[in-house]
Residue frames relative to the residue before (quaternion, step in Angstrom):
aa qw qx qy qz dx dy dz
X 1.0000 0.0000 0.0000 0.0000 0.00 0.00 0.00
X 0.6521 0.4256 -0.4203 0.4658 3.70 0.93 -0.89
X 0.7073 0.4649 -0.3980 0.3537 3.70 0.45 -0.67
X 0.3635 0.6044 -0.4354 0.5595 3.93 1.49 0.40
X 0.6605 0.5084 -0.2405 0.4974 3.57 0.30 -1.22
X 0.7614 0.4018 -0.0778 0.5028 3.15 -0.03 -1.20
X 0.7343 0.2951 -0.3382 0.5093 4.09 1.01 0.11
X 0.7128 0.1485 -0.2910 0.6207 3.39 1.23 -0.06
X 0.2369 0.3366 -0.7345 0.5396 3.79 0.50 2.26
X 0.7372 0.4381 -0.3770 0.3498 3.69 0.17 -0.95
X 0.4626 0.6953 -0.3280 0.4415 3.56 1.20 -1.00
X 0.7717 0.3502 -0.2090 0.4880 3.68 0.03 -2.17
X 0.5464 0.6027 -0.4190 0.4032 3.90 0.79 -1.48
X 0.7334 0.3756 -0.2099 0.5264 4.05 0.27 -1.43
X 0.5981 0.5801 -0.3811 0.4007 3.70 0.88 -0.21
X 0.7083 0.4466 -0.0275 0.5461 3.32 0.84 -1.72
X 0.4709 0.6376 -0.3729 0.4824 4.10 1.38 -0.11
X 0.7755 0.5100 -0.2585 0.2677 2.67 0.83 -1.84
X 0.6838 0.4193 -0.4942 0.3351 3.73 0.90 -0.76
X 0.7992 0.3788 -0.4426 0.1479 3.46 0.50 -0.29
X 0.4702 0.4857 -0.5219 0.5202 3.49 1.30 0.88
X 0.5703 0.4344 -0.4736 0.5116 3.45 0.84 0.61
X 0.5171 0.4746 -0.4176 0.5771 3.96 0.92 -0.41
X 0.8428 0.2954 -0.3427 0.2914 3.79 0.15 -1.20
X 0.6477 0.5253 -0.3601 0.4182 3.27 1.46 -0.55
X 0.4312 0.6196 -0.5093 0.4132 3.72 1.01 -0.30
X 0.7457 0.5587 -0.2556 0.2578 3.19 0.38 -1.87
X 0.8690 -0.0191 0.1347 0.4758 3.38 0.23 -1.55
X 0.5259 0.4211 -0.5660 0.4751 3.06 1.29 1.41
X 0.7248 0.4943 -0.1198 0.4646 3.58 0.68 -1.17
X 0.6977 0.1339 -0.1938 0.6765 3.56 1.54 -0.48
X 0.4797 0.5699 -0.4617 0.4816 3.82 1.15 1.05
X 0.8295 -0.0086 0.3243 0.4546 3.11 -0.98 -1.41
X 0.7589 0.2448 -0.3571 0.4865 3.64 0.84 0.15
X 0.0021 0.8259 -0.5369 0.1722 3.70 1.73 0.57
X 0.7262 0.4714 -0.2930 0.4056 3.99 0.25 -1.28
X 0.6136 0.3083 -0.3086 0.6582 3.91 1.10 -0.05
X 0.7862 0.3478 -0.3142 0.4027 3.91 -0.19 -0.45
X 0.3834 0.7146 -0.4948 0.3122 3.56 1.49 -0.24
X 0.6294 0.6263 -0.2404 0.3922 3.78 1.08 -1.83
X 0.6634 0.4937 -0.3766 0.4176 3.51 1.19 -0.59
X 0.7204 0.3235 -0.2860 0.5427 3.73 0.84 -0.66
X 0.6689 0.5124 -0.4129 0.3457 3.26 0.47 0.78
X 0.6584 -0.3665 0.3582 0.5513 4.01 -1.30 0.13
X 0.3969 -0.6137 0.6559 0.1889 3.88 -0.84 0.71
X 0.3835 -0.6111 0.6914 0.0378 3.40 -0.98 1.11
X 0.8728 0.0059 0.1114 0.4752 3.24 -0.22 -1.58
X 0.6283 -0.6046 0.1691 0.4595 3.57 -1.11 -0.32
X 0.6461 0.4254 -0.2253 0.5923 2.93 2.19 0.11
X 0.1419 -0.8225 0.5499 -0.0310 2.94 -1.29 0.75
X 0.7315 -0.5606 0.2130 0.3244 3.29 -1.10 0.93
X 0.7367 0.4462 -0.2913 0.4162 3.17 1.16 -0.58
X 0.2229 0.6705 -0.5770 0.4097 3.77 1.53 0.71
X 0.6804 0.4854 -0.5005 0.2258 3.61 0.39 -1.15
X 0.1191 0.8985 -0.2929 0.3045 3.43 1.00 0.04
X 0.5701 0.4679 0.0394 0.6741 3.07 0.06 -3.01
X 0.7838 0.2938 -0.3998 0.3735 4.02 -0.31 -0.06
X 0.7682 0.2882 -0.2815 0.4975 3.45 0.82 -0.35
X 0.4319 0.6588 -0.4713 0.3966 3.31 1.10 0.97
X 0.7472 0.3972 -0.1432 0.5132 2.78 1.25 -1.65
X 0.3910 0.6402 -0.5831 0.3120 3.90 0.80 0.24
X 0.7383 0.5569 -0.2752 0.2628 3.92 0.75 -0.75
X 0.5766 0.5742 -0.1972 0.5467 3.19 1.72 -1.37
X 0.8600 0.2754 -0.1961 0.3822 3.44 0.88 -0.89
X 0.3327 0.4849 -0.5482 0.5947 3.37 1.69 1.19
X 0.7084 0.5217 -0.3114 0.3593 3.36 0.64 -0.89
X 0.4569 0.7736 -0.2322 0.3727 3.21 1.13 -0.72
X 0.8289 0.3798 0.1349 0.3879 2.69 0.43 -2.41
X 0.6370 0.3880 -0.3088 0.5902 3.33 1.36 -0.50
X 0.5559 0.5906 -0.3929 0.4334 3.61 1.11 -0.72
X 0.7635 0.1947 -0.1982 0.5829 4.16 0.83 -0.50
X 0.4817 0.3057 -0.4589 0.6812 3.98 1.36 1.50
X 0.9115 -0.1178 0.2266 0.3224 3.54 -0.48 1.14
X 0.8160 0.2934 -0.0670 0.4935 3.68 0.80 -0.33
X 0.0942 -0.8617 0.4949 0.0604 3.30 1.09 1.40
X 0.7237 0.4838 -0.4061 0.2781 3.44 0.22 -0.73
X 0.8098 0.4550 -0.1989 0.3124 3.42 0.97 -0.70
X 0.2021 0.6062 -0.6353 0.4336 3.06 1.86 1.11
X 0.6334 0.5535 -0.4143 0.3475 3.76 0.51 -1.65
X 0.5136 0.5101 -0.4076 0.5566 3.86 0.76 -1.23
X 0.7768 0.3046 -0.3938 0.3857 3.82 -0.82 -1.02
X 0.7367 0.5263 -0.2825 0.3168 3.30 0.35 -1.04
X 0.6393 0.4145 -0.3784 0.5257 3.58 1.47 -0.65
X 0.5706 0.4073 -0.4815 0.5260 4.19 0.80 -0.18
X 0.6021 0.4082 -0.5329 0.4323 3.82 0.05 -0.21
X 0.8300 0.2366 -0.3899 0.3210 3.55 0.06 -0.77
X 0.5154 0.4990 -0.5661 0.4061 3.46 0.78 0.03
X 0.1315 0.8422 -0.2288 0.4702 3.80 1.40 -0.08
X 0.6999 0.6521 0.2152 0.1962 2.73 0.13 -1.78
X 0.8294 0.0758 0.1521 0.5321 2.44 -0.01 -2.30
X 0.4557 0.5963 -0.4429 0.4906 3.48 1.59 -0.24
X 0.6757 0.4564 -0.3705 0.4447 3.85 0.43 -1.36
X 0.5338 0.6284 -0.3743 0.4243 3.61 0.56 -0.76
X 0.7654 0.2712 -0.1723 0.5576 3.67 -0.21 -1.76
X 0.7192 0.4326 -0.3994 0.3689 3.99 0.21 -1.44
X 0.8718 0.2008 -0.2476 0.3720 3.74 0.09 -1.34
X 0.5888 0.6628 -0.3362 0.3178 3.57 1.24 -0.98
X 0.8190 0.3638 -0.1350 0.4227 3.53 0.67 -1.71
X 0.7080 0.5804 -0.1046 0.3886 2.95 0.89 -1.95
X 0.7188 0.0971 -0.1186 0.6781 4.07 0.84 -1.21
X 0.3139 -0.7723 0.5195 0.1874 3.91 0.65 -0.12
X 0.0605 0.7096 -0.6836 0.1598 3.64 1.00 1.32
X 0.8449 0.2240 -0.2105 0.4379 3.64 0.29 -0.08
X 0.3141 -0.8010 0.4669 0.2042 3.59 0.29 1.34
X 0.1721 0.8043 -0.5656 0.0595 3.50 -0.97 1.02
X 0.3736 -0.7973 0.3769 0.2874 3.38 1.47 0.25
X 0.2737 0.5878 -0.6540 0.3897 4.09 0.99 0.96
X 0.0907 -0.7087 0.6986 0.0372 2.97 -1.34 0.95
X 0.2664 -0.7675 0.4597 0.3589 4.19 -0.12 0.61
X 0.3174 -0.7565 0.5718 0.0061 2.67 -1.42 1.11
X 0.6040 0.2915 -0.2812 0.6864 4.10 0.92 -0.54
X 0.8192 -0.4167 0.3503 0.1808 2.53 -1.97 1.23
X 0.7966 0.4416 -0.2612 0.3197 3.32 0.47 -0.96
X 0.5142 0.5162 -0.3362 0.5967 3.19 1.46 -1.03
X 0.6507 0.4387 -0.4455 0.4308 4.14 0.08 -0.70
X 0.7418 0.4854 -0.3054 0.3477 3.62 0.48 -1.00
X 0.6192 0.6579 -0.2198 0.3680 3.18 1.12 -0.44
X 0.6026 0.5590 -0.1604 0.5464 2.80 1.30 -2.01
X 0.6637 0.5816 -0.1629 0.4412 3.94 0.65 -1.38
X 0.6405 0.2972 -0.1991 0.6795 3.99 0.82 -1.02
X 0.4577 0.4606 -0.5505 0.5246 4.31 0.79 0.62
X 0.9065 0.2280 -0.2378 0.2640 3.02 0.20 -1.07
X 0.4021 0.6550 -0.4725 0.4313 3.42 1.85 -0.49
X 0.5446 0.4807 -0.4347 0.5323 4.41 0.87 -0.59
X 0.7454 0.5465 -0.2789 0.2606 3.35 0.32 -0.75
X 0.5769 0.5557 -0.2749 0.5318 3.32 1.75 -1.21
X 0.5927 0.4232 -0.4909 0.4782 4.12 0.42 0.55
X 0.3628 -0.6575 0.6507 0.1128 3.00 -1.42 1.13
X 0.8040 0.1829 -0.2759 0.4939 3.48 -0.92 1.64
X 0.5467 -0.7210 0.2982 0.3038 3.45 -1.12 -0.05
X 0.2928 0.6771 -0.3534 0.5753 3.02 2.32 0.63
X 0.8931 0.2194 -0.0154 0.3925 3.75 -1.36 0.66
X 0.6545 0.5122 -0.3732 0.4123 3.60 1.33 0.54
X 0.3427 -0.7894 0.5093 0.0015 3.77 -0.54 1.20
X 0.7184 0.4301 -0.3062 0.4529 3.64 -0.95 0.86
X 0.1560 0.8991 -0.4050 0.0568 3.58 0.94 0.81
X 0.6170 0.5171 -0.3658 0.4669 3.42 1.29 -0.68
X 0.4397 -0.6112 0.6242 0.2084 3.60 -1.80 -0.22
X 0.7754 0.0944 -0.2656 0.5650 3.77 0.09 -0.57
X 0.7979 0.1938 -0.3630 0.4405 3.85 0.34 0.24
X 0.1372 0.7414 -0.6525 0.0760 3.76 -1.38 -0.04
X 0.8048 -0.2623 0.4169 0.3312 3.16 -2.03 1.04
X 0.5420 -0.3871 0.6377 0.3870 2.88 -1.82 -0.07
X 0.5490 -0.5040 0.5992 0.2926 3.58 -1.29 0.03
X 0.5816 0.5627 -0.4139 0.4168 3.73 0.54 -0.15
X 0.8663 0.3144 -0.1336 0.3646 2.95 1.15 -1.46
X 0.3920 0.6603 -0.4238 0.4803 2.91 1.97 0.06
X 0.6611 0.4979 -0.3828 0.4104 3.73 0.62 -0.95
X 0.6100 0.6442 -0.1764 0.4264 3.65 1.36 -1.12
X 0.6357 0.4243 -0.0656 0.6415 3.39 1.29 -0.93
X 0.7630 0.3520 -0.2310 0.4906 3.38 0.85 0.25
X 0.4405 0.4938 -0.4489 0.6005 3.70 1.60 -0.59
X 0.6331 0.5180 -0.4558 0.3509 3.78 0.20 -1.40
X 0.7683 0.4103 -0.2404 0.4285 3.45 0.07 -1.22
X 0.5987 0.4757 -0.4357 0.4748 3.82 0.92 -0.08
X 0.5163 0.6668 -0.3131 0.4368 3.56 1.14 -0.52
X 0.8735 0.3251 -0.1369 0.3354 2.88 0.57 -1.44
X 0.7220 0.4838 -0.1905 0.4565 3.08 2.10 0.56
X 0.1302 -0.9242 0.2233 0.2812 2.99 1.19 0.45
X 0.5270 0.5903 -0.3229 0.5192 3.67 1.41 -0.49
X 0.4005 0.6979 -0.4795 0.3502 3.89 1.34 -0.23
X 0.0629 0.5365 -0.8361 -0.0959 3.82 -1.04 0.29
X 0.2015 -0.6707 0.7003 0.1385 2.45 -2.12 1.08
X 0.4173 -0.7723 0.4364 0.1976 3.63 -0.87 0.48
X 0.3488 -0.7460 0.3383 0.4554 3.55 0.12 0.64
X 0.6665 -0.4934 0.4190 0.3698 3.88 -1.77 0.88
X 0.8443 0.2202 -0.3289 0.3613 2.49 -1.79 1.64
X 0.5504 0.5746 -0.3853 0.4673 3.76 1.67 -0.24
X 0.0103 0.7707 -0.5526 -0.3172 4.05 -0.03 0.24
């Protein structure tokens, strides 16, 4: 029974990691030095893919070392792979499903949390370029007040910023 406990602590632990290598890699990888793939996301879609899917591939290179070594000798790090897939998952779920609705499913959020979320997506989204945009994570975020607030500032302090009005991506 302890070694249950102790695979789904490792499970939630690799689950709850994941947003903040998803906050740091948003930030100053996707709006850094990999700008030329994440660019396709803040733009009109073309197709149903976009460049910045390649992404979803270097996500899934860990979970599925983890995975694989986890069922070669290294029980614990199935639990590890298995918590970054579902956070996985749950990113493709809230990011493409709800939030841009590549898959049409008519959920509209209704609890606070799901609105606040859904709302600090797009409040990142209302900056033009990959300069001056706020809200990097996915299952947590600011209020939205202060996301808008934290973002006027930084438009200030840039003057070449356009902002787009809320809720336009």
């Amino acid at each position: 029974m302890s070694h249950l406990f102790t695979n789904i602590g490792v499970m939630l632990l690799c689950f709850f990691a994941m947003e903040a290598v998803a906050f740091l890699s948003h930030k100053y990888v996707m709006h850094g030095f990999l700008w030329c793939w994440h660019e396709s996301h803040h733009t009109a879609r073309e197709s149903w893919f976009e460049q910045n899917d390649l992404f979803a591939f270097m996500f899934a290179v860990p979970s599925i070392a983890a995975i694989w070594f986890g069922t070669n000798g290294q029980p614990l790090l199935l639990w590890a792979g298995i918590g970054i897939a579902l956070y996985g998952l749950v990113y493709f779920i809230f990011h493409d499903v709800i939030v841009h609705r590549r898959i049409r499913t008519g959920y509209i959020p209704k609890s606070s949390y799901m609105r606040r979320i859904v709302e600090a997506h797009w409040v990142h989204h209302s900056t033009k370029g990959k300069e001056g945009a706020v809200s990097f994570g996915f299952i947590y975020s600011k209020p939205v007040a202060e996301l808008v607030e934290e973002r006027d500032a930084l438009a200030k302090s840039r003057k070449d910023q356009t902002l787009k009005p809320h809720g336009v991506s």
